[in-house]
N, C-alpha and C positions, 0 to 999 in steps of 0.2 A: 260439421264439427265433430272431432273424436273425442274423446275424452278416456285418460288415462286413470285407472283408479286401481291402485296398486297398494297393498300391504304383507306387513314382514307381521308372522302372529307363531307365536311359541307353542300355544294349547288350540288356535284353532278360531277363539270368540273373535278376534279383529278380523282375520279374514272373512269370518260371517259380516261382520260388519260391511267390509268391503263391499263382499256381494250383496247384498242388501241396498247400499249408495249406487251401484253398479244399475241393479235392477230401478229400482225409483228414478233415475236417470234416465233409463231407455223407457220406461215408460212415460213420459215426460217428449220422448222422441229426440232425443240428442243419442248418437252411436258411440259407443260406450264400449271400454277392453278392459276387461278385469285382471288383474296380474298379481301374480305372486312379485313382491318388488325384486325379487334376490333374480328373479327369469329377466327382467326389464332390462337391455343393452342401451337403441336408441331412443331416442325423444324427440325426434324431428317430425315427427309424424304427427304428432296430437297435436290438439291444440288447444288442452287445457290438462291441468292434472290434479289430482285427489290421492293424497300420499297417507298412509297410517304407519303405525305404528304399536304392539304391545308395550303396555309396561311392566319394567323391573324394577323395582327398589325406586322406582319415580323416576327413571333412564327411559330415554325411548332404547330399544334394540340396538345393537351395534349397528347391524345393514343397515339401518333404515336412517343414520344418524351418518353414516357414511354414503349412501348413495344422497340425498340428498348436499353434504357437501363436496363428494365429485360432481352433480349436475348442477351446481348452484346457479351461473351463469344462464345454463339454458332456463331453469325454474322459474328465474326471476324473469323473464323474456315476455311469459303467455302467467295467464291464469291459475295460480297455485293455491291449493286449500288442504290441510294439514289438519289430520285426526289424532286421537291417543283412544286405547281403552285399557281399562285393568282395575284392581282391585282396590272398593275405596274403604274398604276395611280389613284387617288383619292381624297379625299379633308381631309386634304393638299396632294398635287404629294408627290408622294414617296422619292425624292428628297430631302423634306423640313423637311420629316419627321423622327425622328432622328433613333427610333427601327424599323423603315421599310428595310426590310432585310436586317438585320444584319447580315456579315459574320460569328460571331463569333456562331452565334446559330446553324449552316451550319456547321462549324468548329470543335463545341465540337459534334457533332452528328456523323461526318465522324469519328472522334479519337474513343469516345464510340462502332461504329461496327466495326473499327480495332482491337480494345484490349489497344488500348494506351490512357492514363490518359487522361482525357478531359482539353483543353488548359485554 
C-alpha cells in the first residue's frame, strides 16, 4: 500500500505536519510519499491519501480547495483523510471572528472527496 500525504502550507507549520503524518506512517510500515500538494499530478498510484491544508481567515488555501475539487471523483474512490492547521488565536480571537473556521468550509471539502454534493 502507498500512501499519499500531501499539503499546501504558506509559512511552513502544515507541511511539518505532513511530515510528521508521513513519518509516523512509515514507521508503522505502510510506504508512504510526502508531497508538496501544488507538485501532485496523478493519483492513480496510491492507494490511500492524507490531504492538508493551512489556514487563512478560516479558508483552506486556494490549491488545496481546488486540487481537491479537480480530483474529487478519484478521492472519493480509495481512502481519504483531510487535515487543517493555523492559528486559534489572533486579533480578533477566533471566537469573535465570524469566517474563522467555519465548519461549513471543512464540510463541503469532506462531501467533495466523498463524491456527494457539497452541503
Amino acid at each position: 500500500m502507498t500512501v499519499l500525504v500531501a499539503a499546501v502550507s504558506r509559512h511552513g507549520a502544515t507541511a511539518e505536519i505532513a511530515e510528521r503524518i508521513g513519518a509516523d506512517l512509515t514507521g508503522q510500515g505502510i510506504d508512504v510519499e510526502v508531497r508538496e500538494l501544488e507538485e501532485v499530478g496523478e493519483l492513480g498510484r496510491y492507494e490511500a491519501y492524507v490531504l492538508g491544508s493551512g489556514l487563512y481567515l478560516g479558508n483552506w488555501l486556494k490549491p488545496a480547495r481546488r486540487f481537491i475539487e479537480a480530483h474529487a471523483a478519484e478521492l472519493a474512490q480509495r481512502p481519504t483523510w483531510l487535515f487543517a492547521s493555523g492559528s486559534i488565536v489572533g486579533d480578533p480571537p477566533i471566537d469573535v471572528h465570524p469566517p474563522a473556521g467555519r465548519p461549513a468550509v471543512v464540510e463541503k471539502l469532506t462531501a467533495v472527496a466523498q463524491g456527494r454534493p457539497a452541503p
